[in-house]
C-alpha positions in Angstrom: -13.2 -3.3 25.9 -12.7 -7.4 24.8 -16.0 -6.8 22.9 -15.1 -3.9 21.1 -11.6 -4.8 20.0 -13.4 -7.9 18.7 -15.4 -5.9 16.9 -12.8 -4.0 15.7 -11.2 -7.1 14.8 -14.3 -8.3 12.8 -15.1 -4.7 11.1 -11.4 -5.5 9.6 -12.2 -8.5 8.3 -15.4 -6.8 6.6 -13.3 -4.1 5.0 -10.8 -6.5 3.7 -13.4 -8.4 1.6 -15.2 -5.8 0.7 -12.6 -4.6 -0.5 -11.4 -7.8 -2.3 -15.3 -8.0 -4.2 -15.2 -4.6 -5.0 -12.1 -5.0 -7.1 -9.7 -2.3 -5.5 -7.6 -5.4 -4.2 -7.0 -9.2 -5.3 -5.0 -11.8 -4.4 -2.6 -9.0 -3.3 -2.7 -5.9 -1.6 -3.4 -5.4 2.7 -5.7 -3.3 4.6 -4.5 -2.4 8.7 -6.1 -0.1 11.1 -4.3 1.0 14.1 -5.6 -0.3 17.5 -7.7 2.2 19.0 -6.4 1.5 22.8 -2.8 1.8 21.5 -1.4 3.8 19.0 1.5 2.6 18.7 0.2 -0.5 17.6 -1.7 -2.1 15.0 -3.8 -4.3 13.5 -3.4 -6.4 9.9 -4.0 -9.9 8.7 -1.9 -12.6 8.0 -0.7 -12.9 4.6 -3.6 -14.1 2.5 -5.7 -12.8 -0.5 -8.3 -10.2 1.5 -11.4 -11.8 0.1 -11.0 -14.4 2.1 -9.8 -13.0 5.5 -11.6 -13.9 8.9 -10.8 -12.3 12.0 -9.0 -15.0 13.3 -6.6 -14.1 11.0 -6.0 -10.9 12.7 -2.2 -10.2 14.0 -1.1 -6.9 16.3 2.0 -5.0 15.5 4.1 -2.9 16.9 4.9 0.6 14.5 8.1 -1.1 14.1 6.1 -3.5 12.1 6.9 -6.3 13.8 4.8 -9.0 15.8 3.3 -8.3 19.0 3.3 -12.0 19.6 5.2 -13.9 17.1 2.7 -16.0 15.0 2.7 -19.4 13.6 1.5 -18.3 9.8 3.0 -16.6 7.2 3.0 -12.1 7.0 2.6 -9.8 4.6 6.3 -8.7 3.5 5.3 -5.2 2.7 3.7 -4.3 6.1 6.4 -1.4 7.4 4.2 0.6 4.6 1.6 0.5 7.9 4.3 0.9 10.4 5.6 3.7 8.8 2.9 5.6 8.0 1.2 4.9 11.2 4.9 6.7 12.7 4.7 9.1 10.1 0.8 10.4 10.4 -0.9 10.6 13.9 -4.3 11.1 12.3 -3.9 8.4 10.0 -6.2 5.3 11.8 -6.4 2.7 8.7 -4.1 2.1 5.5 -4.7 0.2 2.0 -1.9 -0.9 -0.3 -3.6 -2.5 -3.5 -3.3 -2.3 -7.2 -6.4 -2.3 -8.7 -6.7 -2.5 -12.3 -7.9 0.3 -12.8 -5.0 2.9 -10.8 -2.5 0.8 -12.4 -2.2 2.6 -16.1 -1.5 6.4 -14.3 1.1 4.4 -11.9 2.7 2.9 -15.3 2.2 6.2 -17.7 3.3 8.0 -14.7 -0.1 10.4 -15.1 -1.4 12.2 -12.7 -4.9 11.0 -11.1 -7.2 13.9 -10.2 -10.6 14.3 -8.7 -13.1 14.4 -12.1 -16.6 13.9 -10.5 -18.4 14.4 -7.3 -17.8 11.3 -5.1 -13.9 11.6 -6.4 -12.9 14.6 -4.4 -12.7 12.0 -1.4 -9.1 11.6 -2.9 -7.6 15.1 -2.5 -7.1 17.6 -4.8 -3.6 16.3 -5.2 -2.4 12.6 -5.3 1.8 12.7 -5.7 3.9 9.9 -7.1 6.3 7.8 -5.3 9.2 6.3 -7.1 10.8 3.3 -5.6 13.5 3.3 -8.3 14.8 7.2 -7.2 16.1 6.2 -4.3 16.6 2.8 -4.1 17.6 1.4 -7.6 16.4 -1.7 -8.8 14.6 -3.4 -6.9 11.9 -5.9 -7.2 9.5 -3.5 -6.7 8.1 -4.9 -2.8 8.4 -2.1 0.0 10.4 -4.8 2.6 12.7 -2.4 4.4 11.9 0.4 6.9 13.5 2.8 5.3 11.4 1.9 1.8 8.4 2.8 3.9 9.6 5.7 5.2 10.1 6.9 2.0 7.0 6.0 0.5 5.0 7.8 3.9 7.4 10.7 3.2 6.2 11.3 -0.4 2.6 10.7 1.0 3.2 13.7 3.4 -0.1 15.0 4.4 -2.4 13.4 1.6 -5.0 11.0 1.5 -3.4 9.2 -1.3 -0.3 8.2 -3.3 0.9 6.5 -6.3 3.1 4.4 -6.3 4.7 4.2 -9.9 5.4 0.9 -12.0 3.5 -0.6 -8.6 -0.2 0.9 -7.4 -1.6 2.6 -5.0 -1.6 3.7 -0.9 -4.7 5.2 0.2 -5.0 6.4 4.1 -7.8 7.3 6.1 -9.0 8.9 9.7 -11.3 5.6 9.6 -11.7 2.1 8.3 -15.2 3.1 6.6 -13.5 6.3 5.3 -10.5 4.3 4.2 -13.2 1.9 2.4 -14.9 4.5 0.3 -11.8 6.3 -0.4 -9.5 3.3 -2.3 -13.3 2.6 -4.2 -13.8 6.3 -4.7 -10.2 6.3 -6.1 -10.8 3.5 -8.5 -13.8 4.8 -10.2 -12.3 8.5 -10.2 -9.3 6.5 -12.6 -11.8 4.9 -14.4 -14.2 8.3 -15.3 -11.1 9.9 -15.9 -9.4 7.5 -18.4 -12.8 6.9 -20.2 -13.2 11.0 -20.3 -9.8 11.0 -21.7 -11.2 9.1 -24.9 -13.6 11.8 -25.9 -12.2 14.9 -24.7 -9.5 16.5 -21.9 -10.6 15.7 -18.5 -11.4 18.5 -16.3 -10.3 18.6 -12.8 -13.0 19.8 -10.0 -12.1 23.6 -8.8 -10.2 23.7 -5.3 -13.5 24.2 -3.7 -15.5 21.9 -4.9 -12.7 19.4 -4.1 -12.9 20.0 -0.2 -16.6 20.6 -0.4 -17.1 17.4 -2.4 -14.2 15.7 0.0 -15.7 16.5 3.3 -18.9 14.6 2.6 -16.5 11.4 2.4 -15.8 12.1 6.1 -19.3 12.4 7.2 -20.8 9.8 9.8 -23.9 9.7 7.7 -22.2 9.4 3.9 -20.1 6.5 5.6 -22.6 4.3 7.0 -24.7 4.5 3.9 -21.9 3.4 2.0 -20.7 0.8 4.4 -24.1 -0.9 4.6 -24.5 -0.4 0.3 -21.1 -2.5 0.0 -21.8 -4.9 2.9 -24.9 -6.0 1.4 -23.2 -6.8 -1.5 -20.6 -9.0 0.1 -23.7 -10.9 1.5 -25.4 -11.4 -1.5 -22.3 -12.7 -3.1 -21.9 -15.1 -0.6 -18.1 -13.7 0.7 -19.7 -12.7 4.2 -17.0 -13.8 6.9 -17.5 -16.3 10.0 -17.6 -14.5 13.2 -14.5 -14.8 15.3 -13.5 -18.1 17.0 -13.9 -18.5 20.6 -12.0 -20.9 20.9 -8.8 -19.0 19.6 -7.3 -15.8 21.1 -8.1 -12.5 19.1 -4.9 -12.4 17.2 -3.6 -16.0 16.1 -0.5 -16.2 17.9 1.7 -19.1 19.6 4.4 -18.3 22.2 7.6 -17.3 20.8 9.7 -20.7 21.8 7.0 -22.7 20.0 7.0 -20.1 17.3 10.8 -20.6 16.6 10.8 -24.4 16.8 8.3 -24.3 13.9 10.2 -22.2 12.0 13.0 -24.8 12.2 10.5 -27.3 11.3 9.9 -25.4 8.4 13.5 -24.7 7.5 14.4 -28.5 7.1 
């Protein structure tokens, strides 16, 4: 079992910077998937820009969002969106939070993204919006506290994804590689339907063609095509990432009284 949580570990690190070339995230934005031998736990990098995440950047959380073993790096602030959707949604087994460029104008307008072409029924036939500002007021727009989460996973209900307005974007998925081509999937769906929006009024698929189209997303066979299409590309670019360290445990970690000493290192 070692082996295959580090390859778990190492298919993580893939998906991060794959997702980082393709666009869907930048310098921001997080990608988890919950431990297969626990689920109550999962697994998400330390805080750093996903095109450059290795798997010894790879931390375990509890639902609760917090460390399994506290770490000696910095986290993502927004993780409870994980935590709580994880809580929330027992088929959910991997999570992206981005804001790609192009999701961003329907989270700003406040229009509705909906599936427009084949490949774009992976998103649902419905993607609701989430307003952080409805329940919470001002704030500075980061989904820090539980309760922010829960929200957010709330308004998500039983979709694959949701807008988050003035903000971006959480997709979910049953896999990693589904959870992959689905954020992609949603970006070029935004981008055929704002450029179909220049020339015309979009049209939406037809309820059936929407789970027809959908369910290929889900498919073993559509998955690993796309998987190897997008890996390839991350090798050719150069952004392929080191395998993990043996010399380091699978999630970077220190023990906790070490942990809190350099925090007050830091602090000074």
């Amino acid at each position: 079992m070692p082996d295959r949580m580090n390859e778990i570990i190492e298919e993580l690190a893939i998906a991060n910077r794959i997702l980082g070339h393709e666009g869907v995230i930048d310098a921001f934005g997080h990608v988890s998937i919950r431990d297969p031998n626990d689920s109550a736990r999962y697994l998400l990098s330390r805080s750093r820009s996903p095109l450059f995440v290795e798997p010894d950047d790879i931390l375990e959380y509890s639902l609760d969002s917090e460390p399994v073993t506290p770490p000696d790096v910095q986290q993502y602030s927004e993780r409870v969106i994980h935590g709580e959707i994880y809580k929330a949604r027992s088929d959910v087994m991997a999570v992206c939070h981005h804001h790609a460029p192009a999701v961003m104008p329907f989270a700003i307008a406040g229009k509705p993204i909906f599936p427009v072409f084949h490949v774009g029924g992976a998103i649902g036939a419905e993607v609701p919006f989430w307003d952080q500002y409805d329940e919470f007021g001002e704030t500075n727009l980061l989904v820090v506290k539980p309760e922010e989460g829960r929200s957010l996973a709330r308004t998500l209900g039983g979709h694959s994804v949701v807008l988050m307005k003035r903000h971006g974007a959480t997709v979910v998925g049953a896999t990693l590689r589904e959870l992959v081509s689905r954020s992609i999937y949603l970006c070029w769906n935004a981008e055929h339907q704002l450029r179909a929006s220049l020339i015309g009024t979009p049209q939406p698929l037809h309820p059936g063609e929407v789970k027809l189209a959908g369910a290929i997303n889900v498919k073993t066979t559509a998955a690993t095509r796309t998987w190897e299409y997008w890996s390839l590309r991350l090798k050719a670019a150069g952004f392929w990432p080191p395998r993990q360290s043996k010399a380091k445990p699978a999630r970077r970690a220190m023990p906790r009284a070490k942990s809190r000493a350099a925090g007050k290192k830091k602090r000074r």
